[in-house]
N, C-alpha and C positions, 0 to 999 in steps of 0.2 A: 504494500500500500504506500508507494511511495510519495504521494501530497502531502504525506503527515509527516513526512520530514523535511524536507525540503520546499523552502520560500524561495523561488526564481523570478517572483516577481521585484521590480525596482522601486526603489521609495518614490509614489505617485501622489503624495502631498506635498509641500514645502513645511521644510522645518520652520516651528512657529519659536516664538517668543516665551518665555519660560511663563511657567504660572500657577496658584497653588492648588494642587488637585484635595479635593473631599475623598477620602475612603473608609470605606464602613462594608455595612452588607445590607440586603433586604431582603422577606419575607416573603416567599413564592412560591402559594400554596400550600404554607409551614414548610420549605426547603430552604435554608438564609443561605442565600448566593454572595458570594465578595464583588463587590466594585469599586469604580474608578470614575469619578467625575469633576472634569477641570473645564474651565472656558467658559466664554457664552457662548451664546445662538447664532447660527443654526446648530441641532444635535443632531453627531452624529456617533452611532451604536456599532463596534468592533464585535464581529464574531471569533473566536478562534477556533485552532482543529481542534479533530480528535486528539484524546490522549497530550494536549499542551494545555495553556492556560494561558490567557490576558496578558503573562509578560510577554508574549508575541509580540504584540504592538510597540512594548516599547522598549525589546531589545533589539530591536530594527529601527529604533527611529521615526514609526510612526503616532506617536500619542507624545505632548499635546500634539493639538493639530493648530495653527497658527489662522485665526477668525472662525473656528469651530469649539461648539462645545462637545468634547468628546468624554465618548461612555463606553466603559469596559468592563466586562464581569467574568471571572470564574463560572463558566455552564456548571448546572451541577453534574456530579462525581469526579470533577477535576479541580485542581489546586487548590483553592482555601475554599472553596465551596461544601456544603457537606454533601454526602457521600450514602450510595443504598448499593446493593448487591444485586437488586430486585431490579428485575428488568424493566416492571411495569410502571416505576418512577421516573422512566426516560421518555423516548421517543418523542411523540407531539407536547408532551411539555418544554421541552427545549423553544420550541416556538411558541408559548404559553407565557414562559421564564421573560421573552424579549416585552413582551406587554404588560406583563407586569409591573416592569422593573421601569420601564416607563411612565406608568402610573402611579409607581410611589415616587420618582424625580419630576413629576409634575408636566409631563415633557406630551403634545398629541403626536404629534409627528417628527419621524425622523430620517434619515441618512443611514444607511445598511453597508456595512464593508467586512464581507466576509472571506474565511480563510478554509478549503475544503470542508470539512463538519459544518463551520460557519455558512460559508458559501452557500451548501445545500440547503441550510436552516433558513439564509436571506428569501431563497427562491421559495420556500413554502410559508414564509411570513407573508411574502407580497401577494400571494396567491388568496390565504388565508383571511388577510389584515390588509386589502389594499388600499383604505383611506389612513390607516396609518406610516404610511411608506413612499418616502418624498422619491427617494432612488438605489440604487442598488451598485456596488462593484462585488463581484464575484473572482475570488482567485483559486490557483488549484485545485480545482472542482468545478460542476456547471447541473445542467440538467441528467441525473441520473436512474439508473432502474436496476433490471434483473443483474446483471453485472456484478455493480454495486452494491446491490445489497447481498452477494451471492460473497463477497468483499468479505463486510460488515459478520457476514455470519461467519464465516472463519473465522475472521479477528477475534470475534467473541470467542469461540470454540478454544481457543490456543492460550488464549487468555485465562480462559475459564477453568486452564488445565495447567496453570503457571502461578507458582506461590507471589511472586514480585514482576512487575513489568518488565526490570532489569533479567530476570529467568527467560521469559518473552521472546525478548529481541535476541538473547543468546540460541534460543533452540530454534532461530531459524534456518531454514538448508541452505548451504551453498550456493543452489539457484538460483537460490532467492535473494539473498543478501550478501555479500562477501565481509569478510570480518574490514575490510577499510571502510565500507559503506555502515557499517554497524557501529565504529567510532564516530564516523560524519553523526549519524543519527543519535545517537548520545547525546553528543557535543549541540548539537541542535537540538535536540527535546528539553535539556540541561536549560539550555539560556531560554526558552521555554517556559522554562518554569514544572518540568517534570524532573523526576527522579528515577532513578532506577529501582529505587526500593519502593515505588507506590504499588499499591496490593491491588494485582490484577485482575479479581474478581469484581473491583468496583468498576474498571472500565470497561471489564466485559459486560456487563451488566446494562453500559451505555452503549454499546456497541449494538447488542442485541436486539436491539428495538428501533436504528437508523432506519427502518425500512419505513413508518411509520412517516417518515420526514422525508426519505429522497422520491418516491413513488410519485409523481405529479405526470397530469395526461398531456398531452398536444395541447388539447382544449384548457386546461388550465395556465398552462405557460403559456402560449398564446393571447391570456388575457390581462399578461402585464403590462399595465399601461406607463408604468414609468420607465425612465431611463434608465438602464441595464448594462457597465461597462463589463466585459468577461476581460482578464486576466491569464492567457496561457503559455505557463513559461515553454520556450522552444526544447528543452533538455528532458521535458515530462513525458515520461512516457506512456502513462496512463491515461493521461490527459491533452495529448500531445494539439500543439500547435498545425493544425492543419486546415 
């Protein structure tokens, strides 16, 4: 699954102006989610992947965002978020999570810029929520289905069967992974904001229910009416630029 490691996209806002961010958590559907909110208006709402967390945005250089208010959270079962094993506390809540969490920062509408897990989450918010959703960038990921969730359910399955997430990435085959690619992947889930010791049954857990979220028809994606930048790094090959 290699979007989850690998950010190929370029820093596509302008570095802004320093500024003092609010961080706390909120209340989402009794799940307290961690976040991140700095700036004024317009807002706009950072998704991150799978298996990362919110420092995505700003071990890259994108959060603050320079004449945006920017919002970033911990989805739940990743990073400071709390955490269920239960598969059934995932899936369409994840896009539950983003309206919520809007509605306790007081915020109607906002700006979507998602990262693969994010990504897919932007496209089923706008679907779902489209008076809420000024516009959308998508990276690492786009419109998904059998595949994907064909993905998703692996990941879980390996996951499900791995004491730590660091156990994880180690028992994957050489096909699949080469041990140089498995440091890259570290080294990038690290600045992430993951660990090698987080306990793999909670992201299996999230894993297992993406289908829930990427599954969108013709006829649904076809009826987003707002702006929609995709994002495909040329190096992706799951995703690839073509």
């Amino acid at each position: 699954m290699k979007r989850i490691f690998s950010l190929t996209t370029a820093a596509f806002f302008a570095l802004p102006v320093g500024a003092l961010a609010e961080e706390g958590s909120f209340l989402s559907d009794g799940v307290a989610l961690h976040y991140t909110d700095e700036g004024t208006s317009p807002a706009v709402v950072m998704l991150h992947a799978f298996a990362g967390t919110s420092a995505l945005w700003n071990s890259n250089g994108l959060i603050p965002l320079d004449g945006f208010r920017t919002l970033a959270f911990d989805a739940r079962g990743h990073g400071q978020s709390d955490k269920s094993a239960d598969p059934s506390a995932y899936g369409e809540h994840l896009v539950g999570d983003v309206i919520r969490m809007m509605v306790a920062r007081g915020i109607e509408e906002v700006h979507i810029v998602g990262y693969s897990m994010g990504a897919e989450t932007a496209l089923k918010l706008a679907t779902d929520h489209p008076d809420r959703i000024l516009s959308l960038v998508v990276a690492g990921s786009g419109w998904s289905g059998e595949k994907e969730a064909q993905v998703y359910s692996f990941v879980s399955d390996a996951l499900g069967s791995s004491d730590a997430f660091g156990d994880f990435m180690a028992a994957m085959p050489a096909d699949k992974m080469t041990e140089d690619e498995q440091m890259a992947a570290f080294a990038m889930l690290i600045s992430h904001g993951t660990t090698p010791d987080q306990a793999a049954a909670l992201l299996s857990g999230a894993s297992a229910t993406m289908n829930e979220v990427i599954h969108l028809t013709a006829k649904e994606l076809a009826a987003i009416t707002v702006p929609v930048l995709g994002i495909a790094g040329e190096a992706d090959e799951e995703r690839a630029n073509v």
